[in-house]
N, CA, C and O atoms as CSV, one atom per row, in Angstrom:
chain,resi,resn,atom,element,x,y,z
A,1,UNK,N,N,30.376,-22.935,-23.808
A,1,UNK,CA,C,28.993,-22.688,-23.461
A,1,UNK,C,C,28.198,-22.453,-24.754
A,1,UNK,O,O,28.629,-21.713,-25.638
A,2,UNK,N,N,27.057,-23.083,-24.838
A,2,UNK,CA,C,25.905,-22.938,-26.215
A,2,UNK,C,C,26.017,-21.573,-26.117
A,2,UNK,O,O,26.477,-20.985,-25.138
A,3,UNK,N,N,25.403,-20.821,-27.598
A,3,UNK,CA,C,24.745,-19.657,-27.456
A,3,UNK,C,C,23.393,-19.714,-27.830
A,3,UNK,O,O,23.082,-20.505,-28.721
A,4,UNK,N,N,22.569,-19.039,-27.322
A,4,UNK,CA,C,20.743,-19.102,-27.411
A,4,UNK,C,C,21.019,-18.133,-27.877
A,4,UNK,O,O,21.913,-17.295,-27.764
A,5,UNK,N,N,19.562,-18.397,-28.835
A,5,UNK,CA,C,19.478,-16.655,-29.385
A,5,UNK,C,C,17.792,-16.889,-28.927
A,5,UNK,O,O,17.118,-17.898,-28.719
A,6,UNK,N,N,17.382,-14.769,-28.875
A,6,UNK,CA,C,15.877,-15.339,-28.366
A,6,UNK,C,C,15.100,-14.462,-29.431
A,6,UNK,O,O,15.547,-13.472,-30.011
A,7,UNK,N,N,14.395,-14.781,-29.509
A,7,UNK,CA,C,12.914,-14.046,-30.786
A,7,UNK,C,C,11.849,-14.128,-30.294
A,7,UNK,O,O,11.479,-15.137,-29.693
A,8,UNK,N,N,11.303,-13.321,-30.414
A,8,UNK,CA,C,9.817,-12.770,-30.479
A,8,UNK,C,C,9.092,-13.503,-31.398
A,8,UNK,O,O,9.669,-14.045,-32.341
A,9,UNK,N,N,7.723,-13.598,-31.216
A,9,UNK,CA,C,6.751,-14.781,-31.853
A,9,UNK,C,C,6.765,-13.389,-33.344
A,9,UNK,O,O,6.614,-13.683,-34.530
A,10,UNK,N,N,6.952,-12.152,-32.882
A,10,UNK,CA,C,6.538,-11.103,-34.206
A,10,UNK,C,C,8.275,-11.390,-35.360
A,10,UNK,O,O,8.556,-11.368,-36.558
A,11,UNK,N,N,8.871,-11.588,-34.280
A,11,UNK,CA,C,10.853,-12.230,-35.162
A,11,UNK,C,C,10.727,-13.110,-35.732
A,11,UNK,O,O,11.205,-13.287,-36.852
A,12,UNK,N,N,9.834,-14.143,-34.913
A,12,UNK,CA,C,10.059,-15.503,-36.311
A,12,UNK,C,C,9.048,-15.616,-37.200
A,12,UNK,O,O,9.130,-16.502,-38.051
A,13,UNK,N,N,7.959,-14.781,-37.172
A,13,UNK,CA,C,7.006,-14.550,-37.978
A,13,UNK,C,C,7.557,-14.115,-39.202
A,13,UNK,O,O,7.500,-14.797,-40.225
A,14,UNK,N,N,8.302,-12.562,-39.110
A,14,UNK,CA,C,9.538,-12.242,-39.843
A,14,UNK,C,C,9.762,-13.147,-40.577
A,14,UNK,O,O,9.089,-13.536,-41.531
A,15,UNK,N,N,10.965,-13.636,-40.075
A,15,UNK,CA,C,11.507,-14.088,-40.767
A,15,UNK,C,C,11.295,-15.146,-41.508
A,15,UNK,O,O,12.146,-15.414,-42.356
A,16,UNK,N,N,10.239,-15.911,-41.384
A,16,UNK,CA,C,9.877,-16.839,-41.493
A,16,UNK,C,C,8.621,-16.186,-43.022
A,16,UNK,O,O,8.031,-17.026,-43.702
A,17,UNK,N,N,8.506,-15.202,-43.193
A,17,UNK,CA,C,8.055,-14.427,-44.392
A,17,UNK,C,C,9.175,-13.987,-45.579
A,17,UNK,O,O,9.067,-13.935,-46.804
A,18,UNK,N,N,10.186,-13.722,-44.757
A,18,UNK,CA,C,11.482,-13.295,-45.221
A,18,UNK,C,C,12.163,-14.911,-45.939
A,18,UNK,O,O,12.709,-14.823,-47.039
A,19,UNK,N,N,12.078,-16.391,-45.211
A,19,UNK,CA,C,12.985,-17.314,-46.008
A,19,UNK,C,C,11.603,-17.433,-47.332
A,19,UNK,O,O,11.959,-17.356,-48.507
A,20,UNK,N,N,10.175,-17.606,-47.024
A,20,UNK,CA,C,9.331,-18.031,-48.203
A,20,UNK,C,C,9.758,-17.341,-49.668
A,20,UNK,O,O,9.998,-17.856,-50.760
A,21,UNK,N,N,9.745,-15.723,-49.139
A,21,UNK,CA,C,9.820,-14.841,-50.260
A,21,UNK,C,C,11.203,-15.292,-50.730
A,21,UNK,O,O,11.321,-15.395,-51.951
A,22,UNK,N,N,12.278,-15.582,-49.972
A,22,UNK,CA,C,13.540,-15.732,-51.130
A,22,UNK,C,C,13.801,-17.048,-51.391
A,22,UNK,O,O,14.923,-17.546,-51.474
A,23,UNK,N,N,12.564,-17.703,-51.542
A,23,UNK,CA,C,12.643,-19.161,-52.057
A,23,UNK,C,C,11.254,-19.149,-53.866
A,23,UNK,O,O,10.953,-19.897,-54.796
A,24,UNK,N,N,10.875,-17.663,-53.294
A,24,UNK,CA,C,9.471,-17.436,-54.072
A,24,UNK,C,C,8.471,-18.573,-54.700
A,24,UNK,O,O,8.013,-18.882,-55.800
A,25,UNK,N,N,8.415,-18.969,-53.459
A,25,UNK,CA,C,6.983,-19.687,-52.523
A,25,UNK,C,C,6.477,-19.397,-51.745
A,25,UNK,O,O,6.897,-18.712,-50.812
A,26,UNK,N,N,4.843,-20.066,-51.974
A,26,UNK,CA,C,4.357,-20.274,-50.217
A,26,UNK,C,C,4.554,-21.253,-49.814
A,26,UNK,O,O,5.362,-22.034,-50.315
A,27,UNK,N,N,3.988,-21.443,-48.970
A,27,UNK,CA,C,4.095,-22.518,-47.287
A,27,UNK,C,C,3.902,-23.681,-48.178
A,27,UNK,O,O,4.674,-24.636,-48.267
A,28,UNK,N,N,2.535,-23.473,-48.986
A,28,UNK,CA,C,2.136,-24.701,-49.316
A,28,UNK,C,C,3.317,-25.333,-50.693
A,28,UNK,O,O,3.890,-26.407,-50.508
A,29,UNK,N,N,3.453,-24.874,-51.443
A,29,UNK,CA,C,3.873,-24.708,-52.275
A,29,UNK,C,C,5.512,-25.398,-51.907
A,29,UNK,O,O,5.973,-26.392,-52.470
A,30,UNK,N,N,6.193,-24.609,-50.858
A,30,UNK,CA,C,7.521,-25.421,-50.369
A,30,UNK,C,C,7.036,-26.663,-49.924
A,30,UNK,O,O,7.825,-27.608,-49.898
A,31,UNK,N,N,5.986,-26.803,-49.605
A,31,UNK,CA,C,5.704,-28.144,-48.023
A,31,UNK,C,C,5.403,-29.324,-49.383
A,31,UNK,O,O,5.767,-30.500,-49.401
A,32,UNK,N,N,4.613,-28.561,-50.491
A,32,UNK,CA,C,4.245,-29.922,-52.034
A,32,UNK,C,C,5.730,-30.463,-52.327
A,32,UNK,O,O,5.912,-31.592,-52.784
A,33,UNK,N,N,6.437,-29.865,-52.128
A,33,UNK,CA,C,7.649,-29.856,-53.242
A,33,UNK,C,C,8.643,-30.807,-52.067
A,33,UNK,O,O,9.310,-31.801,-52.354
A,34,UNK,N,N,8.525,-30.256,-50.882
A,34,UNK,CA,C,9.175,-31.465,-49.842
A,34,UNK,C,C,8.740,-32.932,-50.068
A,34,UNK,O,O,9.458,-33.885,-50.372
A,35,UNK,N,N,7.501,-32.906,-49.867
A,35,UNK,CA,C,6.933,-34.063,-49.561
A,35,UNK,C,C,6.939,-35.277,-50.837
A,35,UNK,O,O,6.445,-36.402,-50.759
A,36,UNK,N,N,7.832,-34.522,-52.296
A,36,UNK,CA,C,8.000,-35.419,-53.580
A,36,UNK,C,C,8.960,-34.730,-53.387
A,36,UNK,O,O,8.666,-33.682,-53.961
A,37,UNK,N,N,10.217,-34.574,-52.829
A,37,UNK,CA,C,11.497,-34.721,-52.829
A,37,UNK,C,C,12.633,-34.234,-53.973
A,37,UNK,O,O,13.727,-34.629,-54.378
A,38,UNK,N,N,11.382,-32.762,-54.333
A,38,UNK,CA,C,12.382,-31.962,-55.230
A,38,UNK,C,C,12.112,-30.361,-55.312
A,38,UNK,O,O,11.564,-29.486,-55.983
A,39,UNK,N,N,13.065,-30.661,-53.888
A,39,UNK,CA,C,14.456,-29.276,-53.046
A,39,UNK,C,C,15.032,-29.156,-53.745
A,39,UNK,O,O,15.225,-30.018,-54.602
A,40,UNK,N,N,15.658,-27.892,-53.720
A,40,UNK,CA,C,16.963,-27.900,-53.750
A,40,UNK,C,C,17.846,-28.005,-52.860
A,40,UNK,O,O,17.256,-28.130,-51.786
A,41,UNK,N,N,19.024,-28.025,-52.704
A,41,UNK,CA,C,19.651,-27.946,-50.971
A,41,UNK,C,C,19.360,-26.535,-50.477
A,41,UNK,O,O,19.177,-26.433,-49.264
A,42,UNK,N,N,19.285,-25.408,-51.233
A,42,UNK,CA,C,19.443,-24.333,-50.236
A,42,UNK,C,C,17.829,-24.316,-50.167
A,42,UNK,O,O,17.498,-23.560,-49.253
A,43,UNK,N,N,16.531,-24.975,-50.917
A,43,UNK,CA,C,15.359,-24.520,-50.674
A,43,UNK,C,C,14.891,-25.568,-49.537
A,43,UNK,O,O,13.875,-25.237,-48.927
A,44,UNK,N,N,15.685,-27.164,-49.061
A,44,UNK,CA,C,15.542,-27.776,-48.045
A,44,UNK,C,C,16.019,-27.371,-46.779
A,44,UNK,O,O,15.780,-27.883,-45.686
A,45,UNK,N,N,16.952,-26.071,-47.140
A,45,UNK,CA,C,17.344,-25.772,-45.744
A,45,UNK,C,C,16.500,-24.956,-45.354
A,45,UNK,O,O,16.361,-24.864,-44.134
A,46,UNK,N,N,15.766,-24.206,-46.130
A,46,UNK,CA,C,14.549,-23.023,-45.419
A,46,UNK,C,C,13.669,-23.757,-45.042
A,46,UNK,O,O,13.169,-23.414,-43.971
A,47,UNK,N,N,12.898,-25.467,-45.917
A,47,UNK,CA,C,12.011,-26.047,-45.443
A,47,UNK,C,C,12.635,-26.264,-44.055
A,47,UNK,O,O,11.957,-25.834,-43.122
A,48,UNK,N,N,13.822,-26.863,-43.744
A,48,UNK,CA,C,13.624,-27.228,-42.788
A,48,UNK,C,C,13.611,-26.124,-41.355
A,48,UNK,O,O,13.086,-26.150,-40.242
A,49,UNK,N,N,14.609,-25.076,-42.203
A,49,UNK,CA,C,14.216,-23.654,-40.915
A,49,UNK,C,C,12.694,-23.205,-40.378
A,49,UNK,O,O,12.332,-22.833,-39.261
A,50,UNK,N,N,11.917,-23.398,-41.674
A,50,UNK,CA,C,10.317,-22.884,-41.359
A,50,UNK,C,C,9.775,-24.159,-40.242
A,50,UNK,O,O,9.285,-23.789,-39.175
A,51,UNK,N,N,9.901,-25.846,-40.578
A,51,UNK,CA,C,9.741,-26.254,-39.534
A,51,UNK,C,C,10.012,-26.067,-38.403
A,51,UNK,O,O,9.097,-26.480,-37.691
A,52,UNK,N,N,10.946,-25.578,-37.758
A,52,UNK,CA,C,11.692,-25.108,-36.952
A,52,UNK,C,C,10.730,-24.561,-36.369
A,52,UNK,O,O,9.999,-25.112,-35.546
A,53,UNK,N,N,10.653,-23.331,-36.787
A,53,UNK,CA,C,10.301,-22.149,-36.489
A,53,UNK,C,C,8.648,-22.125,-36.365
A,53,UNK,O,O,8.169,-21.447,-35.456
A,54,UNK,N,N,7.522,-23.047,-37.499
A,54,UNK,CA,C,6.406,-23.535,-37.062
A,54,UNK,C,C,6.266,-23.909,-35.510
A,54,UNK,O,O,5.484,-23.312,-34.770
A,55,UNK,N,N,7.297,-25.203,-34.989
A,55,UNK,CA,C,7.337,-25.614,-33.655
A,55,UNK,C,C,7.082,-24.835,-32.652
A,55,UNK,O,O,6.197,-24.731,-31.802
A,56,UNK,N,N,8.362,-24.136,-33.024
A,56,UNK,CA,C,8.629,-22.462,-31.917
A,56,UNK,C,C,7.687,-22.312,-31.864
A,56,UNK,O,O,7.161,-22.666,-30.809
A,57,UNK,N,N,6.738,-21.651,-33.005
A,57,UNK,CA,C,5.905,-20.623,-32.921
A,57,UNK,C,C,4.295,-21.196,-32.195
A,57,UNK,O,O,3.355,-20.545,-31.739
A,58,UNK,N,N,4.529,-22.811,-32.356
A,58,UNK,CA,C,3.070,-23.451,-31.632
A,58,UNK,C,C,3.116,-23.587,-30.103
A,58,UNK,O,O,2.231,-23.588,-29.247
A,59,UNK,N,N,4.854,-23.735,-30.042
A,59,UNK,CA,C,4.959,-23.723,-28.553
A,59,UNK,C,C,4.644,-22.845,-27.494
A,59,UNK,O,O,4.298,-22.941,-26.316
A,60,UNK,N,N,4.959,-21.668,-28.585
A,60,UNK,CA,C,4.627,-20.617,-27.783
A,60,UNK,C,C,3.091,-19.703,-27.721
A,60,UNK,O,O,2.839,-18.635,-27.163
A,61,UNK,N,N,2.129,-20.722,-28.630
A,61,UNK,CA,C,0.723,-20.452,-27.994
A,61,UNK,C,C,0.262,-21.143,-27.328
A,61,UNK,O,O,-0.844,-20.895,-26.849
């Protein structure tokens, strides 16, 4: 059986403050650096967690 996990729009807000700061960027700043294709692997995995978590967070207004 999957496991769900569930968060609060104030949880992924969190955390989602919590991956920027330990990438020490902002939004914009990670989203420049995606879009010319120089990540690192562990700073493409937060880009891609914050997308994530953008989604979530539109879905749920």
């Amino acid at each position: 059986m999957p496991t769900v996990i569930h968060r609060t729009p104030s949880e992924l807000e969190d955390q989602r403050a919590r991956l920027l700061a330990d990438v020490h960027m902002s939004y914009e700043q990670l989203r420049d650096r995606a879009e010319t294709y120089s990540l690192s692997p562990h700073e493409l995995d937060v880009w891609h967690t914050i997308e994530g978590i953008d989604y979530l967070l539109e879905r749920d207004r």
